[in-house]
C-alpha positions in Angstrom: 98.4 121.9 83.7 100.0 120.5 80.9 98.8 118.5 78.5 101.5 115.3 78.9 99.6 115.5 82.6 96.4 115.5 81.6 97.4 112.1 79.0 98.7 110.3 81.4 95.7 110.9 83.9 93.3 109.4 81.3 95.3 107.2 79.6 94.8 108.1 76.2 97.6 108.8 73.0 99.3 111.8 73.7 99.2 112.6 69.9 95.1 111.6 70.0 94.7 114.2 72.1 97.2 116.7 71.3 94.8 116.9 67.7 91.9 116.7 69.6 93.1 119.8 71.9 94.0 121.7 68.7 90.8 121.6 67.2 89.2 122.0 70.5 91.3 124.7 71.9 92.2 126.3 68.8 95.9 126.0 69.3 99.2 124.9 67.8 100.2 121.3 68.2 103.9 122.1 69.6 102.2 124.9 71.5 100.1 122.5 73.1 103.6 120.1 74.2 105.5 122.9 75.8 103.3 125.2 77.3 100.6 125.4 79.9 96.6 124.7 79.7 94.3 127.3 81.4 91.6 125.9 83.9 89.1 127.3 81.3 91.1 125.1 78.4 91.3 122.2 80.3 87.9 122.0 81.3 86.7 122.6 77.2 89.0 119.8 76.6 87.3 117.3 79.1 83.8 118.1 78.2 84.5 117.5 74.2 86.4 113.7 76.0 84.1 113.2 78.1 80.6 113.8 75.8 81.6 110.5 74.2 81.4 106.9 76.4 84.4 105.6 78.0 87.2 104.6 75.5 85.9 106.1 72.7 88.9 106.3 70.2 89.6 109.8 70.3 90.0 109.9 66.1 86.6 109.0 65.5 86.2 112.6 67.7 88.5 114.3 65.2 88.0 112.6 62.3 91.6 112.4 61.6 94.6 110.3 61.9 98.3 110.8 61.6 100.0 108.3 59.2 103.8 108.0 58.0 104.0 112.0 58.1 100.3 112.4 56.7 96.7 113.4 57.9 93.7 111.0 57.0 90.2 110.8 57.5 89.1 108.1 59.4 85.6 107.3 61.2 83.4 104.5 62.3 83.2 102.6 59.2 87.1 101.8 59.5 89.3 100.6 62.1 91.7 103.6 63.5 95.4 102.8 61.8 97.7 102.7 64.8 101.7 104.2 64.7 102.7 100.7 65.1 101.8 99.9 61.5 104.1 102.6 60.0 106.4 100.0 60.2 105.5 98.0 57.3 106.2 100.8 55.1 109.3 100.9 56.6 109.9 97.1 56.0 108.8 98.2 52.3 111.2 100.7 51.9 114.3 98.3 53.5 113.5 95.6 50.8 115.0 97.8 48.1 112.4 96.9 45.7 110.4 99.1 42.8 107.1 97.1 42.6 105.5 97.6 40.0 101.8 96.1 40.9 100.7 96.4 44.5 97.7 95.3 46.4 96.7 96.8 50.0 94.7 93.7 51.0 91.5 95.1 53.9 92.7 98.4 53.3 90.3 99.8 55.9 90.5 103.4 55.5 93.4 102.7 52.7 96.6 104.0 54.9 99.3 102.1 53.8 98.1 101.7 50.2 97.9 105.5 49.8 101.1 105.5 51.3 102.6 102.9 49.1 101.4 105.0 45.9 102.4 108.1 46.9 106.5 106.7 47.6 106.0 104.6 44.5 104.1 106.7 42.2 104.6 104.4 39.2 103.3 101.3 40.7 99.9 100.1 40.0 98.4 100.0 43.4 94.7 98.0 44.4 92.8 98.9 47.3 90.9 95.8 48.5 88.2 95.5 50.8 85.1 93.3 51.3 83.4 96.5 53.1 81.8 98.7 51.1 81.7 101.7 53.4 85.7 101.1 54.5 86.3 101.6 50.5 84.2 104.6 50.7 86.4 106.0 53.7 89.4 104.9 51.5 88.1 106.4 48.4 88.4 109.8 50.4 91.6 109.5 51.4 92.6 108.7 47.8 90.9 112.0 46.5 92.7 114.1 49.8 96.1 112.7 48.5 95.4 112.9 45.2 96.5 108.9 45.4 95.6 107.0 41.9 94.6 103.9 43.2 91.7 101.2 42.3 89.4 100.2 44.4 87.8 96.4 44.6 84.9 95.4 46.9 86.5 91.5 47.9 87.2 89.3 50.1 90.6 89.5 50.8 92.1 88.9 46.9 89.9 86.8 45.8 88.7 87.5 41.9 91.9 89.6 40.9 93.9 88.5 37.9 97.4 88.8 37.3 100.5 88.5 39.0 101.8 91.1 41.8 105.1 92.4 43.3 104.0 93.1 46.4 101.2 92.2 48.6 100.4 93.9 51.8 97.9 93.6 54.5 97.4 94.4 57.9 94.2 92.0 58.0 91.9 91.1 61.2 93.8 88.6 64.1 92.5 88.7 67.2 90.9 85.7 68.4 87.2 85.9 69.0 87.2 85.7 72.4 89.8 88.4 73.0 88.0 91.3 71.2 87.9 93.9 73.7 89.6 92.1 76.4 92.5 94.2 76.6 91.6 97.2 75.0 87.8 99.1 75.5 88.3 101.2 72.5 88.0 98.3 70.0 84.8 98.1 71.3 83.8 100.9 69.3 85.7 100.0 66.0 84.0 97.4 63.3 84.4 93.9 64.3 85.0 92.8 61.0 88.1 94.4 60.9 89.6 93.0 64.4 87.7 89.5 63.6 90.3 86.6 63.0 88.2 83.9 64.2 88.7 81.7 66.7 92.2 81.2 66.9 92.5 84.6 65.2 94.9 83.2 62.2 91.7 82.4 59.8 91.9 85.2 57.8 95.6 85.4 57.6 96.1 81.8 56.8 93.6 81.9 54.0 95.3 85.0 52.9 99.0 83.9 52.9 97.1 81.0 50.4 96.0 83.3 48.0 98.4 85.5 48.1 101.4 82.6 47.5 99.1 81.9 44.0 99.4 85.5 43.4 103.0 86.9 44.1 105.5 86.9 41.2 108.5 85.2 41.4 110.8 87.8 43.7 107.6 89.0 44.8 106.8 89.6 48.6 103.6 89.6 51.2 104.1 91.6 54.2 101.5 90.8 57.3 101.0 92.2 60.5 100.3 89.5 62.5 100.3 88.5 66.5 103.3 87.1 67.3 102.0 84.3 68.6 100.8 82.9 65.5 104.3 83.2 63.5 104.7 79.4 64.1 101.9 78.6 61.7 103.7 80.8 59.1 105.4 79.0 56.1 108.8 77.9 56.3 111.3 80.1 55.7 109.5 83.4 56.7 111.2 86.0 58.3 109.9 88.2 61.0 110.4 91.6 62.1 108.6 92.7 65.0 104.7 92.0 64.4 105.5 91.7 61.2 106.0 88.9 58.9 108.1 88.9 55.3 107.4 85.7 52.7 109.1 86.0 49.4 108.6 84.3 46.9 
C-alpha cells in the first residue's frame, strides 16, 4: 500500500503524515512517496493515528512542523502553522523592501517572525503574544534557529514604542460560532488563537487600528484574513489571496 493511499483514506495532510510515518517507521521521507508500505508498517502507522481521538492534528503527534523550507516545534500551547501561510512571506519578499524593525503580531509558535529574521538578518524583529506559553513555544524555535528576536507578552501591540517597517500577523478570525464547524482538528488547538469574536474581524479590526498608529510612513501591515471580511478593510487595501496589504 502506499502511503498517498493510505492519506486519502483518512483524510489527513499527506506531508502530516509522511513525518509522522518517518518517525514511526523509521524511514526516509521520499522513500516513503515512491515506495510501498508492508502490512506490518502500515499497521504501526495506524496504531501511533489512531492512539489519539479523531482529528487530532497529526503535528502535535510529531511535534514538528514544516515551515518556508524549515522544521519547528510546535505543540498544544500554539495553533499548528498551516502551508497556506507561507504566503505572506512571499508577499514580503515581492514588496522589495529591507525593513528595518518588524513585529510578528500573535506569533503563536513564532513561524513567520523566525522566518522574517532569518531572510532579513539585520532587521530588528518583535515576537508578540498575549500567551505566555505560545512565547515559550516561540522562544524554542528562536533558540533551534538561532533567530535573535525579542519576545513581548501583549495584546496584540499594545505597549510598544516606536515606529515600524513592517507589521505582520496572521491573528485569530473565525467567528465564534464557526469554531470547529468545518474542521474537527481545531477542536484540539487553543481557542484563543482561532477566536475572532463574533463576526470574527474583532481582533483584526482592533489590530489594523494600532497598527495604522504604528507603521512608518512607507511602512506596511500584512494580515491573513477571511475573505469575507476584506470589505471592512480600509480603503485602498490591496488583496492577495487571504491576504491583505495596507501601506502606509
Amino acid at each position: 500500500m502506499r502511503l498517498r493511499s493510505l492519506q486519502r483514506c483518512l483524510s489527513l495532510d499527506l506531508w502530516d503524515l509522511t513525518e509522522l510515518a518517518s518517525r514511526v517507521l523509521g524511514r526516509s521521507k521520499a522513500g516513503l512517496l515512491v515506495e510501498d508500505l508492508s502490512p506490518s508498517e502500515v499497521e504501526r502507522l495506524l496504531r501511533a493515528i489512531f492512539s489519539h481521538p479523531g482529528g487530532y492534528p497529526v503535528p502535535y503527534i510529531t511535534r514538528e512542523v514544516s515551515f518556508y523550507g524549515r522544521t519547528f516545534y510546535v505543540d498544544e500551547r500554539v495553533l499548528v502553522p498551516r502551508s497556506e501561510t507561507e504566503e505572506l512571506v512571499d508577499i514580503v519578499l515581492s514588496l522589495g523592501v529591507r525593513p528595518r524593525r518588524i513585529v510578528d503580531v500573535g506569533t503563536g509558535s513564532g513561524v513567520i517572525g523566525i522566518t522574517l529574521k532569518l531572510l532579513f538578518p539585520e532587521s530588528t524583529v518583535i515576537l508578540t503574544d498575549v500567551s505566555l506559553d505560545a512565547l515559550r513555544v516561540a522562544r524554542v524555535n528562536a533558540l533551534r534557529h538561532g533567530a535573535d528576536v525579542l519576545f513581548v507578552n501583549t495584546d496584540l501591540l499594545s505597549g510598544l514604542r516606536g515606529r515600524f517597517d513592517l507589521i505582520v500577523s496572521n491573528p485569530p478570525y473565525v467567528p465564534d460560532d464557526e469554531i470547529g464547524k468545518y474542521d474537527r482538528r481545531v477542536l484540539y488547538e487553543p481557542r484563543t488563537a482561532l477566536s475572532g469574536g463574533k463576526t470574527g474581524f474583532e481582533i483584526t479590526g482592533r489590530l489594523i487600528d494600532q497598527a495604522l498608529a504604528l507603521l512608518e510612513a512607507g511602512g506596511y501591515l500584512i494580515v491573513e484574513s477571511d475573505p469575507r471580511h476584506f470589505d471592512r478593510f480600509p480603503e485602498g487595501t490591496e488583496f492577495r489571496g487571504r491576504f491583505a496589504i495596507i501601506g502606509k
